[in-house]
N, C-alpha and C positions, 0 to 999 in steps of 0.2 A: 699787354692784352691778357685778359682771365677769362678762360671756361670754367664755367662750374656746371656740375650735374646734379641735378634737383628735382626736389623731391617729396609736397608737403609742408607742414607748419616750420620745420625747423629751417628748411634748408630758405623758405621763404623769408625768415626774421634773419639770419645770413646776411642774403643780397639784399633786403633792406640796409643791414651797416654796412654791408660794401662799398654802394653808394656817396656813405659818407665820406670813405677814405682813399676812392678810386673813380676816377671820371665814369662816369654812367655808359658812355659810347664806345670804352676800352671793356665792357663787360659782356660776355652772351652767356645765357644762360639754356643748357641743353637740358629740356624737360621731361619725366616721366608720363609714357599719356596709358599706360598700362590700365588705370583707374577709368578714364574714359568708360560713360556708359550713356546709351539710349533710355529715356525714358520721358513720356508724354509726347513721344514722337520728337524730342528735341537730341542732340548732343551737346551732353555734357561734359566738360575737359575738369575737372577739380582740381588736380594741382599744378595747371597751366592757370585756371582763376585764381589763387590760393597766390599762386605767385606775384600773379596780374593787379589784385587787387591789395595785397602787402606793400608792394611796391609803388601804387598810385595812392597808398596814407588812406585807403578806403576802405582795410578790413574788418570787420566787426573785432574788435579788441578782445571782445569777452567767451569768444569760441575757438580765434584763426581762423577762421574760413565765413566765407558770405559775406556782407556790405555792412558797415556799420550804419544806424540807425533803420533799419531795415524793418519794414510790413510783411504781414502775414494773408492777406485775405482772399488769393488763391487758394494756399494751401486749405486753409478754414471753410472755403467754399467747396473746395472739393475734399475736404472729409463729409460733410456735412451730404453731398453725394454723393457716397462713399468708395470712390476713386483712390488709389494709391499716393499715400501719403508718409511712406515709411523714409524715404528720403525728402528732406525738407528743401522745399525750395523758396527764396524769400520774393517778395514781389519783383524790386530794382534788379536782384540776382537772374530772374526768369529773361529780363530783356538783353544779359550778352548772352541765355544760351539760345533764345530767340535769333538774334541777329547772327550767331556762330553755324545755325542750321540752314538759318537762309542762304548765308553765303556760299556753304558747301553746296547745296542745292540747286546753286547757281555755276558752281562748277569751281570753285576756288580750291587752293588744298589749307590744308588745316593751318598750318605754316603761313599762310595767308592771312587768314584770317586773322591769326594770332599777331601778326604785324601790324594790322588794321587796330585792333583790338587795345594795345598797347601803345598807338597815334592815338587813339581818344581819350585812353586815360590820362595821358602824360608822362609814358616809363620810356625813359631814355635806354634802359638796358636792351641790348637783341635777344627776344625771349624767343627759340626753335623747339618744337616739340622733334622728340627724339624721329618720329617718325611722321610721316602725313600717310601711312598707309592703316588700314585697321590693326591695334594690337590690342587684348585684353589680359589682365591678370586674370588664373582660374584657379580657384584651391580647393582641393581633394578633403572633407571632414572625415575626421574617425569611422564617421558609419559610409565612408563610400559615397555620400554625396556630392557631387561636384558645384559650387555657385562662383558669381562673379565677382570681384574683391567690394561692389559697393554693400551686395546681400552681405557677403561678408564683416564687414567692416561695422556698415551702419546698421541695417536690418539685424543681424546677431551678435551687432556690436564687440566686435572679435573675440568673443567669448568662449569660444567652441575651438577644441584641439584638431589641427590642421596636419594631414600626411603627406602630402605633396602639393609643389604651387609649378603651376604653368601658366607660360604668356603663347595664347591663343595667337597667331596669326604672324610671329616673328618670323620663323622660319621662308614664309613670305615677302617679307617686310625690305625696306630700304631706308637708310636712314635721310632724313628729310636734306633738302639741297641748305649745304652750308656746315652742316652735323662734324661731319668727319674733317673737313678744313680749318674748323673752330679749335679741336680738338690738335690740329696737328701746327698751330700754328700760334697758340697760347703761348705766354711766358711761364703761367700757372696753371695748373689745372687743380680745381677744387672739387673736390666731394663735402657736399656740405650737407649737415647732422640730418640726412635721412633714411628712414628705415632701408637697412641694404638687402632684404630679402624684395620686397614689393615695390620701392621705391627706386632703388639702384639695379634691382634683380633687369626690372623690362629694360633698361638702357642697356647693357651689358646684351642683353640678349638680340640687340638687333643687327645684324651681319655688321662685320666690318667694325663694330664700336669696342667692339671689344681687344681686338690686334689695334684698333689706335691708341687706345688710351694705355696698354700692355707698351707699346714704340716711346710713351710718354713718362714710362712711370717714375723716373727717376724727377719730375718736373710737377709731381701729380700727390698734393697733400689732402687729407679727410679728416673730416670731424667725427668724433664720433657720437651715434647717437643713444649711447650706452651712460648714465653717470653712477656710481654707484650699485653693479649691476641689474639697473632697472631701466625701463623708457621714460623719458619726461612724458610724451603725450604717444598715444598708440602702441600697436604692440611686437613691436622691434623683438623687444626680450624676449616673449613666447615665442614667434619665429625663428630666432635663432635657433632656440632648443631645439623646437620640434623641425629643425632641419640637421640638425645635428652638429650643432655649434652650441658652445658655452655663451649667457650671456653676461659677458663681463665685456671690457677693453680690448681682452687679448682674444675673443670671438673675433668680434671686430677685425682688429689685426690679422686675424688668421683666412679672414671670408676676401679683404682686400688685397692681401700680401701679393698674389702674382702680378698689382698692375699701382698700386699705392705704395709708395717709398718711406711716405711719414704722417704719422699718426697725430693728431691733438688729443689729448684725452683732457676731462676735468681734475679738478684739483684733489675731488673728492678719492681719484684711482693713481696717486700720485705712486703711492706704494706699489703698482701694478707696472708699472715702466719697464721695468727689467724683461718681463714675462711677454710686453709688449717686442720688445726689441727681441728678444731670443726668436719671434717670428721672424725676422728678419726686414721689421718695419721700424723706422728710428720714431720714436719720442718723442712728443713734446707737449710739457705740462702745464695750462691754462686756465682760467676760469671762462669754462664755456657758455651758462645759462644765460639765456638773450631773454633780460626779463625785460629791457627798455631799451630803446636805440642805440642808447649811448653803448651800453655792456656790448649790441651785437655790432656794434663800429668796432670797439674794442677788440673783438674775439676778430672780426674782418684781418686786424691790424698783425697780428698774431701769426695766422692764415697765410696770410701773403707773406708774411717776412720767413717762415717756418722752411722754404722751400729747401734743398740742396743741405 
């Protein structure tokens, strides 16, 4: 049995090769819902979709995220009205956040829905958002302004130097039914290559998740989403910094080390091992980029074997 916590384009091309090399029904995957945001009166999950639709061979290939083959002519009609359009939504994409509103509305929890969600596409994985209760990422800019990780992200396209990040509504929060059992009852537990400020940051932050996977760690391998140190997509590396981690490998290693026992890094940071393990995270040196199935089967294979 493998939990993995997830996170995003990487951690979604992951559990896509997981699949290949581990029965779909031995995998759950515990998801970041930090990102979560309301707009057009909908709820939106992104890297619960991102995961959802990686996993059912339906993402648009040429972004990560959103439907492949996918229309535009909401979004085009409501610029054209000039309506909010800084986050794009594609037509087929509007109907699960359509259906994901309705149902909460109807009194479902998000965990729900996401069960339902994942019966229509055809993903055998159990995908649990970390929580069904509200949690948002908030990041503090240089000049004091505080936005939500989507303004952040898409709207100023993480451009802009970040002084502190909080997740809104954890301290309330409980982890969604199944969270913490998944976690304590794993042979594996996977961190897979996503950003660990934003993407690992809200799973960590929600009570109790954190002393589980800490009870685990000796069981509990990551990827990291550092190669060379830079990010493949998003901006990992500048958050490290600007929290006051390096960003290389051995950031990485230093951000996971109370509850992560062993590291993957790329091939490109082979020379970094040492500097890794002196955290007191063991090593191990693989070629990580999931440019096609087969590589993130490959790195999957890796993953799992890596453990102890």
């Amino acid at each position: 049995m493998i939990t993995a916590l997830a996170g995003g384009v990487g951690a979604a091309r992951l559990l896509r090769g997981m699949v290949e090399v581990v029965a779909p029904g031995d995998i759950t995957a515990v998801v970041n819902v930090g990102d979560d945001t309301d707009l057009h009166g909908l709820h939106i999950s992104p890297d619960l979709d991102t995961v959802l639709y990686t996993l059912a061979d339906a993402i648009n290939p040429e972004t990560g995220w959103g439907l492949a083959g996918e229309t535009w002519r909401v979004m085009e009609s409501l610029s054209r009205l000039g309506g909010v359009t800084w986050f794009n939504l594609g037509d087929r994409d509007l109907a699960t956040h359509l259906y994901r509103t309705q149902r909460l509305a109807e009194g479902a929890t998000l965990g729900a829905v996401t069960d339902e969600l994942a019966g229509r596409f055809g993903v055998g994985i159990r995908l649990l958002p970390v929580t069904d209760d509200p949690l948002r990422t908030r990041l503090e800019l240089d000049d004091g302004h505080e936005v939500g990780f989507q303004e952040y992200f898409v709207k100023l396209r993480h451009a802009v130097p970040v002084t502190t990040v909080r997740f809104a509504g954890a301290e309330d929060a409980c982890p969604a039914p199944g969270v913490l059992a998944a976690v304590a009852s794993a042979e594996t537990v996977v961190v897979c290559p996503s950003n660990p400020v934003v993407s690992i940051g809200p799973v960590l932050a929600v009570p109790g998740v954190a002393d589980a996977l800490a009870a685990r760690r000796a069981d509990t391998v990551a990827v990291s989403p550092i190669v060379a140190g830079a990010a493949l997509k998003g901006p990992a590396d500048r958050l490290l910094v600007e929290m006051g981690f390096e960003s290389s490998v051995v950031g990485v290693a230093r951000w996971y080390a109370p509850w992560v026992s062993t590291l993957v890094v790329d091939e490109a940071d082979a020379a970094l091992a040492p500097a890794v393990e002196a955290e007191g995270v063991r090593c191990v040196v693989a070629p990580t980029i999931m440019s096609d199935v087969a590589r993130a089967a490959a790195l999957a294979r890796v993953v799992l074997d890596a453990r102890g």
